[in-house]
VOSE-235241 format. One line per 10 residues: their letters; for each residue x, y, z of C-alpha. Coordinates in steps of 0.001 Angstrom, whole numbers, plus 524288, in hexadecimal, padded with zeros to 5 digits. Example, Ala and Ser with C-alpha at 12.3 -4.5 7.8 and 13.67 -1.06 7.14 Angstrom:
<rs>
as> 8300C,7EE6C,81E78 | 83566,7FBDC,81BE4
</rs>
This chain:
<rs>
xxxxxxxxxx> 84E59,78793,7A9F3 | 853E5,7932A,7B321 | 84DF9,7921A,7C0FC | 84AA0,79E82,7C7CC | 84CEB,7A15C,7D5A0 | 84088,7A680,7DE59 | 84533,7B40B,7DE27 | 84562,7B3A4,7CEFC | 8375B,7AEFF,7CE59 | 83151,7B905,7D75C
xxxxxxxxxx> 839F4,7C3AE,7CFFD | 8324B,7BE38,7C24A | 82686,7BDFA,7C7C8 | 827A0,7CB54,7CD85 | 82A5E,7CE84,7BFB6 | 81F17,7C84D,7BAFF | 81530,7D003,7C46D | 80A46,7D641,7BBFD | 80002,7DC3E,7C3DA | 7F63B,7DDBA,7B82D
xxxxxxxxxx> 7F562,7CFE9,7B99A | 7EB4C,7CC0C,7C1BC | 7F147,7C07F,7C897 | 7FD66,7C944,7CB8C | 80194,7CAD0,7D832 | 806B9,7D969,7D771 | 7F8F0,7DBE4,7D316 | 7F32C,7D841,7E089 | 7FBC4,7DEF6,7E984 | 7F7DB,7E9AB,7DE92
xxxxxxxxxx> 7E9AB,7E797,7E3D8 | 7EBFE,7E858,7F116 | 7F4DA,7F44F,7EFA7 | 7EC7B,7FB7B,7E7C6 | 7E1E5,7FB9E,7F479 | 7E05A,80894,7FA37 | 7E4EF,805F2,808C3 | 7F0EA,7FEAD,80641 | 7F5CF,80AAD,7FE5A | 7F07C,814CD,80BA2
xxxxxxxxxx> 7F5EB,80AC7,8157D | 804B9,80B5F,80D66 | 80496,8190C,80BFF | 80087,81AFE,81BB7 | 80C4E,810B9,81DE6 | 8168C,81798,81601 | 8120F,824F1,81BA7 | 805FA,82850,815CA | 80528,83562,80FBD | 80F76,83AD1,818DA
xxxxxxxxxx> 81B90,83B39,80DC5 | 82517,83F6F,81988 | 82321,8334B,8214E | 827E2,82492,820CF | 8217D,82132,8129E | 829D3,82B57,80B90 | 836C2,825FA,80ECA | 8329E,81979,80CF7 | 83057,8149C,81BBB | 8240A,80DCB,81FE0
xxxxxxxxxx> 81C60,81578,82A67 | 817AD,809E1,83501 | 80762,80E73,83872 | 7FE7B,80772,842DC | 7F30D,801B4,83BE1 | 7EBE0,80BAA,841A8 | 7F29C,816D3,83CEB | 7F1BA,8105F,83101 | 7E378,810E2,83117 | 7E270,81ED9,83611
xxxxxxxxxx> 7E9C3,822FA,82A83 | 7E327,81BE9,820A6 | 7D3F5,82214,82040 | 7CAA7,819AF,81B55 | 7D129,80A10,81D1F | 7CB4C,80281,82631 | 7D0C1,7FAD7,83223 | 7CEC9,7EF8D,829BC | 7D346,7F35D,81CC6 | 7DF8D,7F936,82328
xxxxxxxxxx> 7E1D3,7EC73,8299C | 7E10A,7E3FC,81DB0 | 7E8E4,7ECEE,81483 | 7F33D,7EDAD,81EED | 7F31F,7DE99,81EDA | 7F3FF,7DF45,81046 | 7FF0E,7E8D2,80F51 | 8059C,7DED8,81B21 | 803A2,7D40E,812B2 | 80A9C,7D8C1,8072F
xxxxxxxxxx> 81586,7DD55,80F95 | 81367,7EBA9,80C42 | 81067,7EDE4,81C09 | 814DE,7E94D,827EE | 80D07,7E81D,834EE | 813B9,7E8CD,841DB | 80E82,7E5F6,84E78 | 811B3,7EB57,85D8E | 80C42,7E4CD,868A6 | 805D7,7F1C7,87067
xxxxxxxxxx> 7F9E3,7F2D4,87452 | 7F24C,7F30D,86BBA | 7FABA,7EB41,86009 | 80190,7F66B,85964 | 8021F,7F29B,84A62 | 80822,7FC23,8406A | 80B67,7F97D,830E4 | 8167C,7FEB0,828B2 | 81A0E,7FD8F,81AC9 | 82531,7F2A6,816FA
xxxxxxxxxx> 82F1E,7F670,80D1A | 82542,7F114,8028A | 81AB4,7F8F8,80860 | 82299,80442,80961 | 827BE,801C7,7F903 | 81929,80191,7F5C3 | 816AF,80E96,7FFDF | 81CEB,81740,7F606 | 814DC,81386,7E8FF | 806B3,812EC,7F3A6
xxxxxxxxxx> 80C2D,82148,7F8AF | 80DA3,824EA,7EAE0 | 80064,8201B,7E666 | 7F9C7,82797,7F3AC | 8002A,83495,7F07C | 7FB4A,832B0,7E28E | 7ED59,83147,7E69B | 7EE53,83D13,7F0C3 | 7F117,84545,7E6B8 | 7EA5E,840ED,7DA6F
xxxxxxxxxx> 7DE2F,83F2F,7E159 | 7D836,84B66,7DCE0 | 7DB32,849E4,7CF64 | 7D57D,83D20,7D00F | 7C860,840AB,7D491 | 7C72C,84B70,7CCA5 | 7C858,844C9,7C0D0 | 7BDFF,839D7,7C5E7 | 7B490,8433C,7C87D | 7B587,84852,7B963
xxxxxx> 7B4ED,83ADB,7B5E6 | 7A8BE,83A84,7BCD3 | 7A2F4,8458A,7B6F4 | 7A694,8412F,7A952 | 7A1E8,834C3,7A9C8 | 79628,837AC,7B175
</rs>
């Protein structure tokens, strides 16, 4: 029987991810990317809509918490603190801390933030422009099925 170093284990399992499977883990990291702020607060990190700044040559832009929530209309205080937790978590943001007064704490995408910045950027611009398309066709659904 062949033994198998760690390395070769994670590399099978890795292999072995299948995130129609319920109990897969890909599938919840899935979930939590698929909720609406994480995808506004990567965008706003890797330079929001602005395709001439940081995010388009693949640089993290570093944003105060409450810059972060200026930008992002509609997420609460509370929501934007728990998503950034999230995104901390999973090592897709960093938080950094300076002693001023007040505590001056500002976020900014790691390199695995910044390789999931491009598909979330991607997905955004999709959305801005499709948008119109989209409702238009919901509203004939409406009308047909109404």
């Amino acid at each position: 029987m062949a033994t198998t170093t760690a390395a070769q284990r994670r590399a099978q399992a890795k292999s072995e991810f299948d995130a129609f499977l319920a109990v897969c883990p890909s599938r919840q990291l899935l979930e939590r990317l698929s909720d609406k702020w994480v995808g506004l607060v990567l965008c706003a990190l890797g330079g929001g809509s602005f395709p001439s700044r940081a995010g388009e040559r693949g640089e993290s832009r570093s944003m105060r918490y409450s810059e972060l929530l200026r930008q992002i209309a509609g997420v609460s205080p509370k929501m934007l603190t728990q998503t950034l937790r999230s995104l901390e978590r999973d090592g897709l943001v960093t938080r950094s801390v300076v002693a001023t007064v007040p505590v001056t704490v500002s976020y900014e995408l790691t390199d695995l933030g910044l390789s999931l910045h491009v598909t979330m950027r991607t997905l955004k611009a999709w959305a801005e422009t499709h948008v119109t398309d989209v409702l238009e066709r919901r509203t004939a659904y409406d009308e047909q099925s109404g």
